[in-house]
C-alpha positions as CSV (number, residue, x, y, z in Angstrom):
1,X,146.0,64.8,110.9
2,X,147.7,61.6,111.3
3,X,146.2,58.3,109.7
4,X,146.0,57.2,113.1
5,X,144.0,60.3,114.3
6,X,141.4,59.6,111.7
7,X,141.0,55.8,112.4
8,X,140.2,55.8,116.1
9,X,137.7,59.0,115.1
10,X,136.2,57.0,111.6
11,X,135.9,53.7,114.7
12,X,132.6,54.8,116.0
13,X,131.3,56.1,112.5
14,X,131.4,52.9,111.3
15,X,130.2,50.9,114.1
16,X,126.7,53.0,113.4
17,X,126.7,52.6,110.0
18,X,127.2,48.9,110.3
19,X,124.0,49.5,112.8
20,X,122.5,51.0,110.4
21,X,122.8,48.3,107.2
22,X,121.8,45.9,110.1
23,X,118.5,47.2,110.8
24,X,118.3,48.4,107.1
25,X,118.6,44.7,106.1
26,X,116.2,43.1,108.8
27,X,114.0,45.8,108.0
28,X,114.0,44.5,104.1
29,X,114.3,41.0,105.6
30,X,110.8,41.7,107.3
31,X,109.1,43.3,104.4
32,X,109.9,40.2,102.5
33,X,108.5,38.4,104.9
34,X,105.4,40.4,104.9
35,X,105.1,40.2,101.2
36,X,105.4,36.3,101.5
37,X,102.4,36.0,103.8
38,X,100.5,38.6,102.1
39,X,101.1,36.7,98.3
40,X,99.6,33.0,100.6
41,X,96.5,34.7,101.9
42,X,96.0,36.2,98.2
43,X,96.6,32.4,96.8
44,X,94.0,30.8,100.0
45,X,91.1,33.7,98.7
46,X,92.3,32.8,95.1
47,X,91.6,28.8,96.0
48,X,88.8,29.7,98.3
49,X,86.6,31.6,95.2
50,X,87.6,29.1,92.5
51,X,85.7,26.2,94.9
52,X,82.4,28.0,94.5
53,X,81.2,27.4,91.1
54,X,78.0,28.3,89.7
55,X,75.1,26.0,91.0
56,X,73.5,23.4,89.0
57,X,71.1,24.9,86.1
58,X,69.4,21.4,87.0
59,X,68.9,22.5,91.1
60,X,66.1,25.1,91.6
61,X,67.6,28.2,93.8
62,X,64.6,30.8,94.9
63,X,65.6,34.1,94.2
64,X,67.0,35.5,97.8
65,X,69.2,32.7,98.0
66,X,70.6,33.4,94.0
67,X,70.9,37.3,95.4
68,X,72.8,35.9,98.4
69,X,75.5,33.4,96.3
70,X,76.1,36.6,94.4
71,X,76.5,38.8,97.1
72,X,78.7,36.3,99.0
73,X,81.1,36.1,96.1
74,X,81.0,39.8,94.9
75,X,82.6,40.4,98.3
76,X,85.0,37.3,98.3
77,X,86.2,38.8,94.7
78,X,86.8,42.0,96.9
79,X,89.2,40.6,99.4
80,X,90.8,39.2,96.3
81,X,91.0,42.4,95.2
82,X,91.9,43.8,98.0
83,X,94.9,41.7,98.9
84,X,96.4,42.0,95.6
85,X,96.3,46.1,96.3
86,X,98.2,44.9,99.9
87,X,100.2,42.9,97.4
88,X,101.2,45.6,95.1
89,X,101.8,48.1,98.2
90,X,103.8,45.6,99.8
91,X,106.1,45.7,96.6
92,X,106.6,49.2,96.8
93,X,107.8,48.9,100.2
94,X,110.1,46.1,99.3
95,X,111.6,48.1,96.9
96,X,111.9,51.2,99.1
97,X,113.3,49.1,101.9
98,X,116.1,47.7,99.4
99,X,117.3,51.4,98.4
100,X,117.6,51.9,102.2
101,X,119.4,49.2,102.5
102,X,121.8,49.7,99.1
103,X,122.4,53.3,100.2
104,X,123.3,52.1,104.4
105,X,125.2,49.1,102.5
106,X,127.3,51.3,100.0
107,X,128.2,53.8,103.5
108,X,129.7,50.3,104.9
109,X,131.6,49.7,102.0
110,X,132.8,53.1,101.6
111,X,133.9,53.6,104.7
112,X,135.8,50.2,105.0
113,X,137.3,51.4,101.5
114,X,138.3,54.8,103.6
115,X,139.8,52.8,106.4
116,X,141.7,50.0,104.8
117,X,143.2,53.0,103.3
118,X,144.6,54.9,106.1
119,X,145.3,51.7,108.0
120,X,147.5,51.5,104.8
121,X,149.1,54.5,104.9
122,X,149.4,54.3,108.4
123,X,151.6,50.8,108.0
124,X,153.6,52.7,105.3
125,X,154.1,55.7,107.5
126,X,155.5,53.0,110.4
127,X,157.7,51.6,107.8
128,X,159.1,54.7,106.8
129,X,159.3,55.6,110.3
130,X,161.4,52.4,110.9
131,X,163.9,52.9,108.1
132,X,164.8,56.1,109.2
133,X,165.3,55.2,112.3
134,X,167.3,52.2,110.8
135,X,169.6,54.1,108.4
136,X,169.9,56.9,111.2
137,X,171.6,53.9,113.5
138,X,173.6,52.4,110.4
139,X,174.9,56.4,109.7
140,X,176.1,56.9,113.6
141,X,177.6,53.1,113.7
142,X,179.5,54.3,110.5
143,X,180.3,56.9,111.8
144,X,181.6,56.1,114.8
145,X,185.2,54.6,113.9
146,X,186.4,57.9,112.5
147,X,185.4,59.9,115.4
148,X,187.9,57.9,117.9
């Protein structure tokens, strides 16, 4: 098959695998994002529990209302908790998203490895195909005075 041949069929493969590293990238892109806005609403619950301290020995709290402070920031230490496990997850994903993108990023550079090489061998081909041509010419001009 002729270096030619293979780069108009290679064309199309690597118009999709470009595809692919593009959506593989704004897919990692995205889960960084996510990540971002996931590590703020951890820091704003973070902030948010650290402004409730423990009320004044000095201020007299009836029992119900104790139970209630309690209550309210047991479940504010859960959705602490809770976004740092969205936190962690997130991370996970991040890190699977980046092998999807290494693996569609090393096809890309493989195959543009692959075709700078053939579009080499196809400009040595059309050089050798040009200097035969050109010493085939120089041979019949040569030859030409002897055959008068």
């Amino acid at each position: 098959m002729k270096p030619g041949d293979r780069l108009s069929r290679l064309s199309p493969v690597q118009r999709l695998a470009l595809q692919r590293e593009r959506q593989a990238a704004t897919a990692l892109a995205d889960a960084v994002a996510t990540l971002r806005e996931a590590e703020s609403t951890h820091a704003q619950l973070v902030q948010y529990r650290s402004g409730y301290t423990r009320p004044s020995q000095t201020s007299r709290i009836d029992t119900q209302r104790w139970q209630d402070y309690h209550e309210f920031l047991d479940k504010l230490d859960q959705a602490v908790s809770a976004q740092q496990a969205i936190i962690d997850d997130q991370r996970l994903r991040i890190n699977a998203a980046r092998s999807r993108w290494q693996s569609a990023h090393g096809r890309v550079s493989a195959l543009g490895k692959l075709i700078e090489q053939l579009r080499e061998e196809q400009q040595q081909a059309q050089a050798r195909n040009t200097q035969r041509e050109l010493d085939e010419r120089a041979q019949h001009t040569l030859m030409r005075p002897f055959s008068r």
